[in-house]
C-alpha positions in Angstrom: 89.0 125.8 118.9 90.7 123.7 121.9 92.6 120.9 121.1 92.3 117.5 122.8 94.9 117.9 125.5 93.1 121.8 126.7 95.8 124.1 124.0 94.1 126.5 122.6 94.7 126.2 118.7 97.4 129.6 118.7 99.4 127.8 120.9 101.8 126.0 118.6 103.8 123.4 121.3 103.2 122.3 124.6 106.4 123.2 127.3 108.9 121.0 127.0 111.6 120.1 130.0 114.5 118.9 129.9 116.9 117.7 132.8 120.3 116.2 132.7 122.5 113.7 134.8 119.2 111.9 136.1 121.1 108.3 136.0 124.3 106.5 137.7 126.1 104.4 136.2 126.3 105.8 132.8 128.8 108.3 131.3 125.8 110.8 131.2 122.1 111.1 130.9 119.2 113.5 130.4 115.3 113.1 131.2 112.8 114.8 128.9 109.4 115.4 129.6 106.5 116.8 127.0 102.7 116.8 128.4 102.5 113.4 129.7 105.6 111.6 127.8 108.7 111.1 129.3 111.8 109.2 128.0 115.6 109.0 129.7 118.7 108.8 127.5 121.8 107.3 128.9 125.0 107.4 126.9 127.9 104.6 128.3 131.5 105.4 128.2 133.5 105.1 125.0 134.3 101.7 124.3 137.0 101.3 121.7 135.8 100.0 117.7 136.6 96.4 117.2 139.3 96.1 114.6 136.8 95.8 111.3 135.1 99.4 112.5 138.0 101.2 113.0 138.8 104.5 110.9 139.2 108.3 111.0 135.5 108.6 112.6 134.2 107.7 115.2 130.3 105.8 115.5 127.4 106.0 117.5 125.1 103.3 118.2 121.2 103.8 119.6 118.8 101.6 121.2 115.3 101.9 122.2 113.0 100.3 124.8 110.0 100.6 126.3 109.2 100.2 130.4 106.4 97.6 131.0 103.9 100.9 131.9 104.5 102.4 128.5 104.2 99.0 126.3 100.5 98.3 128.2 99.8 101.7 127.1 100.2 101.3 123.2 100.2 98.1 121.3 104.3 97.1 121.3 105.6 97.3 117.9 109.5 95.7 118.1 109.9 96.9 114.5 108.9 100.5 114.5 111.6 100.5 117.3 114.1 98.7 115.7 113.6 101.5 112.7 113.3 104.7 115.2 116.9 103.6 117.1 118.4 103.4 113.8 116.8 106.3 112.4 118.4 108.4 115.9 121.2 107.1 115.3 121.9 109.0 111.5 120.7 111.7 113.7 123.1 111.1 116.0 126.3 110.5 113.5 125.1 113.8 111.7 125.6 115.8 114.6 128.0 114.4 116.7 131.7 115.5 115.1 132.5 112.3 114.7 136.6 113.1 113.9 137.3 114.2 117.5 136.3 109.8 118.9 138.3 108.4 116.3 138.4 104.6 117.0 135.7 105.1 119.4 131.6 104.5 120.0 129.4 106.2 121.6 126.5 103.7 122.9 123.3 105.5 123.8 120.4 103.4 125.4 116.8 105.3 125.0 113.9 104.2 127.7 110.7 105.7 127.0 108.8 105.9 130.3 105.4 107.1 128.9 104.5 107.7 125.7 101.2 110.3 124.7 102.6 111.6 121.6 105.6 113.4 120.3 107.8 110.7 121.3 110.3 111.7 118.3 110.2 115.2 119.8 110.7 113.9 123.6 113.7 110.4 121.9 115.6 113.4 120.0 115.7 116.0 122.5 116.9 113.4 125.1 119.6 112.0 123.2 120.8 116.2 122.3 120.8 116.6 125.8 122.6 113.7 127.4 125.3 113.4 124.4 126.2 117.1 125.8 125.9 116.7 128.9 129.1 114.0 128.2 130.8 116.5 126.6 130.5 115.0 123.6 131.2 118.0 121.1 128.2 118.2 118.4 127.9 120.6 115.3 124.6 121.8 117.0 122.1 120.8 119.5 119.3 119.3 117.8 115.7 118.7 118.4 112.4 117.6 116.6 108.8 118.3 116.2 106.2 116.4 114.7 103.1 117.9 112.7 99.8 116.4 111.1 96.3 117.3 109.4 93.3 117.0 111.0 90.0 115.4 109.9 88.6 119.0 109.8 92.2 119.8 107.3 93.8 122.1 110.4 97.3 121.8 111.0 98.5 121.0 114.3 102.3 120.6 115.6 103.4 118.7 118.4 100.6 115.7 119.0 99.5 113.7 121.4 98.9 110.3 120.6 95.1 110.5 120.3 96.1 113.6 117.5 98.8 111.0 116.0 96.1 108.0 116.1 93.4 110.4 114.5 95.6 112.1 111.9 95.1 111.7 108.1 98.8 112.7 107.4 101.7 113.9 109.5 105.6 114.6 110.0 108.2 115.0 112.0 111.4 117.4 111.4 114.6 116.9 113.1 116.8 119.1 113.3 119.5 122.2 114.6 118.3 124.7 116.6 120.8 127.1 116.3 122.5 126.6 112.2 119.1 125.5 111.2 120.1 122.1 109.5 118.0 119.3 108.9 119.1 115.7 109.8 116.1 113.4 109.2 112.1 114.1 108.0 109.7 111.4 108.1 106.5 111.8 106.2 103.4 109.0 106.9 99.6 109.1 105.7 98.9 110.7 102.4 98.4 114.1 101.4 99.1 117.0 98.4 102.4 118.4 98.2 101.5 121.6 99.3 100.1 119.8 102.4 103.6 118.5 102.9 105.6 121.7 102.1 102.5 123.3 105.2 103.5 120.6 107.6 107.4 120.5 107.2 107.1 124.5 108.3 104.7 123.7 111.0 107.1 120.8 112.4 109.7 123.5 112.1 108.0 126.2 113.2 107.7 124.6 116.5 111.2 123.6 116.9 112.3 127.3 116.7 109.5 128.2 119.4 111.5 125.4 121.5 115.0 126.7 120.6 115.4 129.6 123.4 113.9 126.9 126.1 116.2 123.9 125.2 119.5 125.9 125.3 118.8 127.6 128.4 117.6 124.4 130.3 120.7 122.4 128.6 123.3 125.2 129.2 122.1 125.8 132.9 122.2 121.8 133.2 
């Protein structure tokens, strides 16, 4: 069976590409494109803490916007921003290794250009990308995939947003493609537990069938 967007239902993710140093004026940045969404990352110098922040670690802050194209597209919800930027940024501080910026953050700006689904994929792979492409030194590159049931109980990875809109239950995994670690999983819609434990290995499934992709495209970069 075909799913909305023309995959066939054996094909787990959609391609997924990724380009970096896209933007001036910005310490570095990285472009990510999945089907039809698209969101840049730009990461600013390193500014130094203020005097109340300072320690052995250093911090990295995340916020999120939406171009005027991609709010007409999708009601705009300031909120569910608000909590995705914070929620990249414990990605973020999880990965980064934070005791080589003492004293310093890291200030990341996200724009998401279009959004059709798997904007957590698209957000998360951006913000891997460009904080590398700084030479900012991470534990691993990271990543994330989303997964949901259908009305007809299939489970799908990697949605569009008509998938998202019609799903009775979904996730999405973050994290390492190479250790394997897992920095953040966010469960909405209700379902059994075993339905849960099905889409946490779909959603993680398909960031392994991403892995050899995104470190080629990053490492080429």
């Amino acid at each position: 069976m075909k799913r909305l967007d023309g995959r066939q239902s054996t094909e787990t993710v959609r391609a997924i590409h990724v380009v970096t140093n896209v933007l001036a004026n910005c310490h570095s940045s990285a472009c990510v494109e999945i089907g039809q969404t698209r969101v840049l990352c730009g990461v600013r110098p390193p500014q130094q803490l203020v005097q109340e922040y300072r320690g052995t670690r250093g911090r990295v802050s995340c916020q999120l916007h939406r171009t005027s194209a991609s709010s007409s597209a999708v009601a705009e919800d300031n909120s569910a921003d608000r909590d995705m930027a914070l929620a990249l940024e414990g990605v973020a501080e999880q990965a980064v290794v934070l005791e080589r910026i003492p004293q310093l953050l890291v200030e990341v700006l996200i724009e998401v250009v279009h959004d059709d689904g798997a904007l957590w994929d698209a957000a998360t792979t951006a913000l891997s990308a460009a904080l590398t492409a700084g030479g900012v030194e991470l534990y691993d590159t990271f990543t994330a995939c989303s997964a949901a049931v259908r009305a007809d109980g299939a489970i799908v990875a990697d949605l569009t947003r008509e998938e998202e809109a019609a799903a009775t239950a979904r996730v999405v995994v973050c994290g390492g493609v190479s250790l394997g670690g897992l920095y953040y999983v966010c469960h909405q819609g209700a379902c059994e537990a075993a339905t849960m434990g099905q889409l946490v290995q779909a959603a993680t499934k398909g960031m392994q069938v991403r892995k050899a992709l995104l470190l080629e495209q990053i490492r080429n970069q």
